[in-house]
N, C-alpha and C positions, 0 to 999 in steps of 0.2 A: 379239481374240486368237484367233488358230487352234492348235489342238493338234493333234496326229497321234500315239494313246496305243500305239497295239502292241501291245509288249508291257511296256510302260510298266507298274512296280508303282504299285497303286492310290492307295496313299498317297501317294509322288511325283508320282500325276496330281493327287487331290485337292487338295493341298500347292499344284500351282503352280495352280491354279483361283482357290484362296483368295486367294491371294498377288498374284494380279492385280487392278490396279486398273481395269481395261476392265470394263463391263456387259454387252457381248456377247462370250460365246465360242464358238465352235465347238469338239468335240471330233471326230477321224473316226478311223478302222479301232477303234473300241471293242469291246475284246475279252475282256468280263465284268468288266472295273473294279466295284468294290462303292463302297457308299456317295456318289456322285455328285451333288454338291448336296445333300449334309446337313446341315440346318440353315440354310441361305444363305438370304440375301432380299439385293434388289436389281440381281439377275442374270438374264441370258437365257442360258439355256445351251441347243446345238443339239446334240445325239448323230447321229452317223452309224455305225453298226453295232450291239453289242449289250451294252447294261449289264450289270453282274452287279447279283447282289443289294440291297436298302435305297438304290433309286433315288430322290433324292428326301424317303428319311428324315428326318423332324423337319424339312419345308420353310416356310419364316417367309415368303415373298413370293415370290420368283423362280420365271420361267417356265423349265420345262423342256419339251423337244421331242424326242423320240426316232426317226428314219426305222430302224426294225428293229422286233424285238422287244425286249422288257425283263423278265428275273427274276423274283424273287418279292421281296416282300414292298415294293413299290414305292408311295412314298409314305405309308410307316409312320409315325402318329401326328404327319403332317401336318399344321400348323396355317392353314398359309395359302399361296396362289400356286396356279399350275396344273401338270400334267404330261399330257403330251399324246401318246401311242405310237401312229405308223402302224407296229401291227403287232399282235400275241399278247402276252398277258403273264402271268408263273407264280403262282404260290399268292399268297394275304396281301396283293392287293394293296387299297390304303387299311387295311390294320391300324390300328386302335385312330384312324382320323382323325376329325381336330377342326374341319377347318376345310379351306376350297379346293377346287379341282376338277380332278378324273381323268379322260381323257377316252380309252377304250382303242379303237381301229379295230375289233381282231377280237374274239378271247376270252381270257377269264378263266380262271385256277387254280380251286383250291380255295381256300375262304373269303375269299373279297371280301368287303371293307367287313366283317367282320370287327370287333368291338366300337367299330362307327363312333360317335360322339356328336356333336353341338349343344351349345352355351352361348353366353346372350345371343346378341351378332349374330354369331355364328360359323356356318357350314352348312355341312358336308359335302357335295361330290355326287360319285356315280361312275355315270359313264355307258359302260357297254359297248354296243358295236355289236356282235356275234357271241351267244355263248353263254358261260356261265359254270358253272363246276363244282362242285361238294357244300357244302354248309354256306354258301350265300351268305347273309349277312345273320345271321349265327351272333350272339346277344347285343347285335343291333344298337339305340342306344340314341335317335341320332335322326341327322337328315339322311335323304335322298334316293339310293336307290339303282336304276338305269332301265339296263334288260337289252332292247335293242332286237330283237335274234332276225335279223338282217339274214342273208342268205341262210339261211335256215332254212326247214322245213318245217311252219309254223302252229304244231307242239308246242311247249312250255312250254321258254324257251332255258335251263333250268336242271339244276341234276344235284338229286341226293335232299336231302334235309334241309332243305331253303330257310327261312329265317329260325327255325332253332331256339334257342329264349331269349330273342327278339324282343321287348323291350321298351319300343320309341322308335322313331320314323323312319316310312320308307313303302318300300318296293319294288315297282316298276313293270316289267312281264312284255309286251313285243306279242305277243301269242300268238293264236289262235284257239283253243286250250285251255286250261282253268284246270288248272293241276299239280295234282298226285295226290299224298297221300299227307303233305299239309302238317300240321307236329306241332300240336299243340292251343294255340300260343301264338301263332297266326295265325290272322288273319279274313281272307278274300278275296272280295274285289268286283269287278264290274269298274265299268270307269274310265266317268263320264260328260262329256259332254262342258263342260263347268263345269271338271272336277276337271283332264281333259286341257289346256286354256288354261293352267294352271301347270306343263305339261310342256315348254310352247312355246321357252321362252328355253334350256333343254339340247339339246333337238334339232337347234335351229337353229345354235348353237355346235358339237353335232356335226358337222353337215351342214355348217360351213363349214371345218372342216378337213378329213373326208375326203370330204368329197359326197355328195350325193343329195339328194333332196326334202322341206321338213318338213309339206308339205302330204300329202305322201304317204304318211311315216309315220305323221303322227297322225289319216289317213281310217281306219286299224285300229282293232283293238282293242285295249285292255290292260286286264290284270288286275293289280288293285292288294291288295298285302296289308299289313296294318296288325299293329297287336300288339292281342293277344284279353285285354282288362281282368280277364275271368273268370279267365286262366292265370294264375295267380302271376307272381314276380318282380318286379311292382310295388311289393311291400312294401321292396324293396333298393333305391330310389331314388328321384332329385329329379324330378319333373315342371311343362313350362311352367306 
């Protein structure tokens, strides 16, 4: 199924998405449509231009593909499937996900991954290639979050705050710099080469949809921060 949205109201795009019994659609001239694949599983859906907001929202299986950039809040509480942006994408993006994997070209908003969590065999991952912006990893509870720094300058690809509330999970930095300024509920180390062989299978997933080398990436360095058992906020929750 091909679509051509316009200026097609989002609900009438969404509607006839749904309504379709095809597994592959393509969408093109996408022109901030919201809610796009929310909640769907079993679908392939291809964006050519630019989503609006809650891209991917509460996704149950289906792959999404975006050639543009994509909004904010994309991939919100996520449970499972992939979404995959050659491009930029705005604030919130994996809010509150549970499950499946993000995989952004360039940079991130404010607060990624964003009260991410794990259960049982559920895993979060958000993998930015670029840089990402303030409060990443804000309350993050578990899963994997991997900030590649790709055309960047060695500094830390992040903005201020980085994982404030940090409870659960990992976030992973290529940087030649450990950031500055990390609140007391994060420990940072860097990565050895042990802990990098479980970065292996994101990067290469990276690197096979926008390119580049995984051998290349991970001859760097990265610094890895974890949640600090001493900071509180432990006492508010379940652990493996």
């Amino acid at each position: 199924m091909e679509i051509t949205a316009n200026l097609t109201h989002f609900q009438a795009l969404n509607e006839s998405i749904k309504a379709s019994t095809d597994t592959e659609v393509t969408i093109r001239d996408c022109i901030g449509q919201r809610y796009i694949a929310s909640g769907m599983s079993g679908k392939s859906i291809q964006i050519y231009g630019t989503p609006g907001n809650a891209l991917g929202a509460y996704l149950n299986g289906s792959s999404v593909e975006v050639f543009g950039n994509a909004q904010d809040a994309v991939g919100d509480t996520m449970n499972d499937g992939e979404i995959i942006i050659h491009g930029n994408c705005g604030d919130g993006t994996g809010y509150g996900m549970r499950g499946g994997k993000i995989f952004v070209e360039g940079d991130c908003g404010y607060r990624g991954g964003i009260h991410m969590k794990s259960y049982q065999d559920k895993f979060p991952v958000l993998v930015i290639g670029g840089k990402a912006g303030s409060f990443l990893g804000e309350y993050q509870a578990g899963g994997i979050i991997l900030v590649l720094g790709r055309n960047g300058d060695g500094k830390a690809p992040v903005g201020n705050f980085c994982g404030t509330g940090m409870h659960g999970g990992c976030i992973l930095l290529r940087c030649n710099e450990a950031p500055q300024g990390l609140p007391p509920q994060v420990l940072i180390t860097e990565a050895n080469e042990s802990e990098k062989i479980h970065l292996r299978p994101y990067i290469e997933e990276y690197c096979a949809h926008f390119g580049g080398d995984p051998d290349t990436l991970l001859a760097d360095r990265f610094y890895m921060l974890t949640p600090n058992p001493e900071a509180g906020y432990k006492q508010l929750y379940t652990f493996n």
